[in-house]
Residue, then its C-alpha position, 0 to 999 in steps of 0.5 A: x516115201x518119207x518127209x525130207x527138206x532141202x537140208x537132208x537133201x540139198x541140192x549140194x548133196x551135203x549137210x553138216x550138223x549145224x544145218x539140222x540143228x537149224x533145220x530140225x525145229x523147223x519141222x522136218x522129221x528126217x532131219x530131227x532123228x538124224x540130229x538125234x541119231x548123230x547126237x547118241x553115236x557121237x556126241x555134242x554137236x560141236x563135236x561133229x562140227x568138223x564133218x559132212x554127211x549125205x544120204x545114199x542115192x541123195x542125187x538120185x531122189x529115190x527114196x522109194x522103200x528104202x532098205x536102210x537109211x545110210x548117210x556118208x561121212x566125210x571129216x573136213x581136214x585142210x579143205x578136203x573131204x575124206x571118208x570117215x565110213x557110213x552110218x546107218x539107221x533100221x528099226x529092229x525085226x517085229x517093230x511097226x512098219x516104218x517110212x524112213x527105213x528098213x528093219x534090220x537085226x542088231x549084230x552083237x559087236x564081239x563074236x563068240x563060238x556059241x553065237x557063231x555057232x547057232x547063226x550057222x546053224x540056222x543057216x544051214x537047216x534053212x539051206x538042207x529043207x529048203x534049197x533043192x539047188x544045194x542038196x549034195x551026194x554022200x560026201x566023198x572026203x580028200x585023200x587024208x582029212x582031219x579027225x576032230x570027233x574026240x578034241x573036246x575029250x582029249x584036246x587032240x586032232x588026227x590026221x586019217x587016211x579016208x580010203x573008202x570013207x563016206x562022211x560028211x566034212x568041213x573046209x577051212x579058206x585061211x591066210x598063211x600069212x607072210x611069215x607063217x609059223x605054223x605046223x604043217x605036215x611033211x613026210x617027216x612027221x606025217x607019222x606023228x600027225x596020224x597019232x594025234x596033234x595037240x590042239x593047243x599046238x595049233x594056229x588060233x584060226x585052227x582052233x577057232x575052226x576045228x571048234x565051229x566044226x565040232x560045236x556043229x557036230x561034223x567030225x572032219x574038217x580038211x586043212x591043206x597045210x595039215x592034210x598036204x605033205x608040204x615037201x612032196x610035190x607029187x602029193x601037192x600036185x595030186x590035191x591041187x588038181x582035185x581042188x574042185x572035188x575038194x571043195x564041192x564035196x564039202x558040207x560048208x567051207x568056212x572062210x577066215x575072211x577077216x584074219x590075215x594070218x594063222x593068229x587073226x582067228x575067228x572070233x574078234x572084236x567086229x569093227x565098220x571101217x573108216x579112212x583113219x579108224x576103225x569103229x564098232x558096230x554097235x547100235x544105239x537107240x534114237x531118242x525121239x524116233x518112236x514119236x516121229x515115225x512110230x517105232x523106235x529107231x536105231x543108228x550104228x556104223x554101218x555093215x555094208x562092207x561085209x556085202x561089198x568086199x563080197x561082191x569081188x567087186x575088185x576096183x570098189x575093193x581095192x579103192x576101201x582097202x579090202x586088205x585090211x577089212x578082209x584079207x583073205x579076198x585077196x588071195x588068189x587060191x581063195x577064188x575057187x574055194x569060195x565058188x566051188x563049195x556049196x556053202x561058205x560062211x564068211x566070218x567078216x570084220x563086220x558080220x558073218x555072211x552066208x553064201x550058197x548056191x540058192x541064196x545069200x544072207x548075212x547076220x544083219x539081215x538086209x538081204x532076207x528083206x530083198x534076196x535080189x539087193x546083192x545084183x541090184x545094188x553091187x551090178x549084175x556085172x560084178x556079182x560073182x557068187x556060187x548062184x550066178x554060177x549055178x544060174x549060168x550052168x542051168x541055162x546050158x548055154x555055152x555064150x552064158x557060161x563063157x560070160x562067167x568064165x571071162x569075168x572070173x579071170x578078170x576077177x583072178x587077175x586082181x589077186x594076189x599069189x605068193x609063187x608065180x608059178x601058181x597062176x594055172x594051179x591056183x586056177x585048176x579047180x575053177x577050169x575044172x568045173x568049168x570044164x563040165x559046165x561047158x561039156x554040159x552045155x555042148x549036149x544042148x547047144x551048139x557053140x555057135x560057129x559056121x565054120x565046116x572044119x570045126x564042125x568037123x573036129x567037134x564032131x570027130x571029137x564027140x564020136x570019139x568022146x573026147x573032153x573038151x582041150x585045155x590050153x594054159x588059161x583057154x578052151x580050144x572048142x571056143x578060141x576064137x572068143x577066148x583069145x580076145x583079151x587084154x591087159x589094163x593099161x598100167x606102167x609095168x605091164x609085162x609079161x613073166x620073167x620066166x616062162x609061165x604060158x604061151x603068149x596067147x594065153x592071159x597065164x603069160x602077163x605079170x600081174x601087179x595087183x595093188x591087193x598086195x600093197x601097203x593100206x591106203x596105196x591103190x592106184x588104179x593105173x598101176x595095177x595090170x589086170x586081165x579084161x576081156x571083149x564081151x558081147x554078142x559075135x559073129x558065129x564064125x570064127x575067121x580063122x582055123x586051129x590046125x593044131x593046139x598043144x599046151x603040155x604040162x609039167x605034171x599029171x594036173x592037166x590044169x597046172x603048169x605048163x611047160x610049153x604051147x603052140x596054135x596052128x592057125x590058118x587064117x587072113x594074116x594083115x601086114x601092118x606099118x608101125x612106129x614105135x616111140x620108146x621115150x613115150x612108150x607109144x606105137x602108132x600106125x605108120x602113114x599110108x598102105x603097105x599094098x593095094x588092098x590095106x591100110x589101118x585108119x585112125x579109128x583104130x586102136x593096139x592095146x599092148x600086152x607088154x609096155x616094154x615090147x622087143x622094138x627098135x626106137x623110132x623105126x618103122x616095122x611090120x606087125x602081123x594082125x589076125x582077125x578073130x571075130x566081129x563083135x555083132x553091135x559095138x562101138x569097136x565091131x573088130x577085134x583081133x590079135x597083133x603078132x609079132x615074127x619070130x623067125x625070118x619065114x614069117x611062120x612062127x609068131x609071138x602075141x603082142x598085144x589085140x587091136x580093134x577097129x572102131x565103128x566108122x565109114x572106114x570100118x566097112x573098108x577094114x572088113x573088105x580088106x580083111x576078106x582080101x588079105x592073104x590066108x595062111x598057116x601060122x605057128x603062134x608060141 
């Protein structure tokens, strides 16, 4: 606990330096360093006269052994309150313990190979001795792999063929950028690449990477824009299905996560960013800090950022404009690049972080002092990392790992592809490993249903060693909660201009992500994102699959699809509806449309599309099909909304899910659900 006063906790929340001035002499230590630390970072006090802070947590009081002692600034512009960034103070590793802060390692503000190299060094023998969860096979390279053994000699690269290699080998994650114009390999010149690539002909991000990977003493690194032939589809298509194998047989994966492009490169300037600037993140000693708290104190701009852009946390991301402070978060292909290596180092604006299956840390060392800050602080929720991965995995069970695989597509939804058609592709890798997690978790736990014909077809299959099936973006052996999503509701959600995924697979929505707009332009309600229903089910799927068929357009049978259906046999619910086209609303029409049902007011449609194929104003009927019943929430059922297709009434479009909210008339709905007609649909 340290000494604080009504200044640098006031009720408001908010101080400004001519408060400490006057409070400072009063006797408050807190509010002196403070003083003292604002006063060495920027100046006369009459130059931060325009600025509030507060202390994080301030409203909450708790300052039990804090980590790091971090204030909010905001600058006072036309009577609003806009954030300049955040400051932090820490006292230095070996100092005597403090009670106003945390130590924290000072992080030199311009980043070198050599420093670079040593930090990951450090990492990397740390990880080796001591992390069982990150010990790897002999690494097995991709098809072609870079040779960069004899470029500090010579100053050439090579492009080799790794039939029958067995050697150890670093990837590279990196922006292309909106116009690259950088050296690719094609069918043309691959002959030339297999001699020898001048590494002077290289992007800066090439040569900052290839010269981490030799300074570590690895010998390959693999580069997709040099080791793919970028005209040959069938090749392309033959790498992008082995993206985990890629990747996860890695040693590292090193991340351009601050370059935006091939030029950025990975030594640069490191900077804290603010609503209108960039500051350094260089660190100044307080004066007077060692006689008030016993060790000398130091104030910078703060790193926190390098830890939240991490977190993919994508709302918090998007709101502190992740484009501009790590740009390569926002790429979609990036995802599974990230998690399916075993270890990334991530060169940040800010600092470079290390990630890997058993721990995360960063140059700063904030998370060495308390290894469980990433979940503590970011949320369980949104701490995706290669170890919540790998802690999913080891529960081997299937409700865990599902958990895992929801979230990171809600989290996929967020990014941003330069080809549409990339959806699935860009997500192969992922739905690979996953793939395995769950074949894993089968042999150990059942998935959880009652239902005697899918106990019937699982058993079929497992006898006949059959994988588990992939429909575009969903698994069959768990459908029934892999159906239940839907879309955050924005102004132009749709689905695909061309055909991409059948309509109950998320792979069909259009994704409008504010990640690929201009700084400073986010707007939560204009993004579309994938959610999905998550808690505890029923352990009865209300309906059966018949048939499920999802064919793709190449040998990826995680890649695009051509084509889609489900057979379903289950209690379909004719339902009443309006539809108002000038407020883009569809209601539940008034009264039942038989003896058995009518939708209530506790309910609720959320709409795959805001421009649904609906006559204005007219009353229709619309299909409901319950999925499954949520064991303890506010809105127990779910289900999805179909619309015909065809005159029989057997062939079917998704439109949107529905819930039913907990109510006295929501015993009626599960009563009337049981009552209503069971019968075998076509769902495209």
């Amino acid at each position: 606990m340290f000494d604080t006063c009504s200044t640098c906790v006031p009720p408001s929340g908010c101080f400004s330096v001519s408060d400490l001035v006057q409070s400072a002499p009063k006797g408050c230590r807190t509010c002196a360093v403070i003083l003292s630390g604002l006063r060495t970072l920027g100046g006369r006090p009459d130059d931060l006269s325009l600025f509030e802070f507060t202390i994080e947590d301030a409203s909450s009081r708790e300052y039990q052994d804090p980590l790091l002692l971090r204030m909010h600034i905001y600058s006072l512009e036309n009577s609003k309150a806009l954030s300049q960034g955040i400051l932090e103070i820490y006292t230095r590793p070996g100092a005597p313990p403090s009670s106003l802060c945390h130590e924290a390692r000072d992080v030199t503000p311009y980043l070198n190979l050599r420093s670079a190299v040593a930090r990951i060094t450090d990492w990397m023998t740390t990880c080796r001795a001591n992390h069982n969860a990150c010990v790897k096979q002999v690494s097995i390279p991709p098809p072609r792999i870079l040779d960069v053994g004899s470029v500090e000699k010579i100053g050439k690269i090579y492009l080799v063929n790794s039939s029958g290699m067995s050697s150890e080998y670093i990837t590279l994650s990196h922006c292309w950028g909106k116009n690259p114009n950088i050296i690719t390999t094609k069918t043309h010149n691959i002959a030339k690449m297999e001699s020898g690539i001048a590494l002077s002909e290289l992007s800066q991000t090439f040569q900052d990477a290839i010269g981490v990977t030799n300074a570590l003493g690895i010998r390959y690194i693999w580069i997709d824009s040099l080791c793919i032939l970028q005209d040959c589809k069938a090749d392309w298509e033959r790498h992008s299905s082995q993206m985990a194998e890629i990747y996860s047989n890695s040693i590292l994966n090193i991340a351009a996560t601050s370059s935006p492009n091939g030029e950025g490169g990975l030594f640069n300037q490191r900077w804290a960013p603010g609503y209108s600037s960039q500051h350094s993140i260089e660190s100044f000693k307080i004066p007077g800090s060692e006689e008030d708290f016993g060790s000398p104190h130091y104030i910078r701009h703060s790193l926190i950022r390098a830890h939240q852009d991490l977190a993919f946390n994508h709302i918090y991301n998007l709101a502190c404009d992740v484009v501009t402070s790590a740009p390569l978060l926002t790429r979609g292909w990036v995802l599974q690049e990230r998690l399916l290596s075993p270890r990334t180092v991530n060169f940040h604006t800010g600092e470079m972080t290390w990630d890997c299956e058993s721990q995360f840390t960063c140059e700063c060392g904030v998370f060495e002092i308390d290894p469980c800050l990433p979940r503590t602080h970011l949320g369980e929720h949104q701490w995706l990392s290669k170890r919540s991965l790998a802690e999913a995995a080891a529960t081997k069970a299937v409700q865990q790992i599902l958990y895992r695989w929801h979230q990171l597509i809600e989290q996929y939804s967020t990014l941003h592809l330069t080809k549409d058609a990339d959806v699935l592709p860009a997500f192969s890798g992922v739905a690979s490993h996953f793939g395995k997690l769950l074949e894993s978790a089968e042999k150990h736990c059942a998935y959880g249903s009652k239902s005697p014909s899918w106990h019937a077809y699982q058993t079929t299959r497992l006898e006949a060693k059959r994988p588990l099936q992939y429909l575009a973006g969903l698994w069959r052996e768990c459908l029934w909660r892999n159906l239940l999503w839907y879309v955050h509701a924005t102004e132009a959600t749709k689905r695909t201009d061309f055909y991409r995924a059948p309509t109950w697979s998320w792979a069909s929505i259009d994704f409008h992500s504010s990640l690929s707009r201009p700084q400073g332009d986010y707007d939560e309600e204009r993004d579309t994102s994938i959610q999905y229903v998550h808690g505890s089910f029923d352990e009865e799927p209300h309906f059966q699959v018949i048939h499920a068929e999802s064919s793709v357009l190449g040998n990826n049978k995680f890649g695009e699809v051509a084509g889609g259906f489900l057979r379903i046999r289950g209690r379909i619910l004719e339902v009443p509806m309006m539809w108002d086209r000038d407020s883009s609303t569809i209601e539940f029409a008034k009264g039942p449309i038989n003896t058995h049902f009518k939708f209530y007011a506790q309910s609720c449609i959320l709409l795959d599309s805001k421009s649904p194929n609906f006559s204005h104003s007219e009353e229709f009927l619309l299909s409901v099909l319950v999925l499954g019943i949520l064991e303890s929430s506010d809105e127990p059922f779910r289900g999805i909304v179909l619309q015909r297709t065809d005159a029989l009434g057997e062939q079917y479009t998704r439109i949107g899910c529905y819930m039913i909210r907990n109510s006295p008339d929501a015993a009626t709905f599960q009563l009337q659900a049981t009552r209503s007609e069971v019968r075998e649909i076509e769902i495209i």
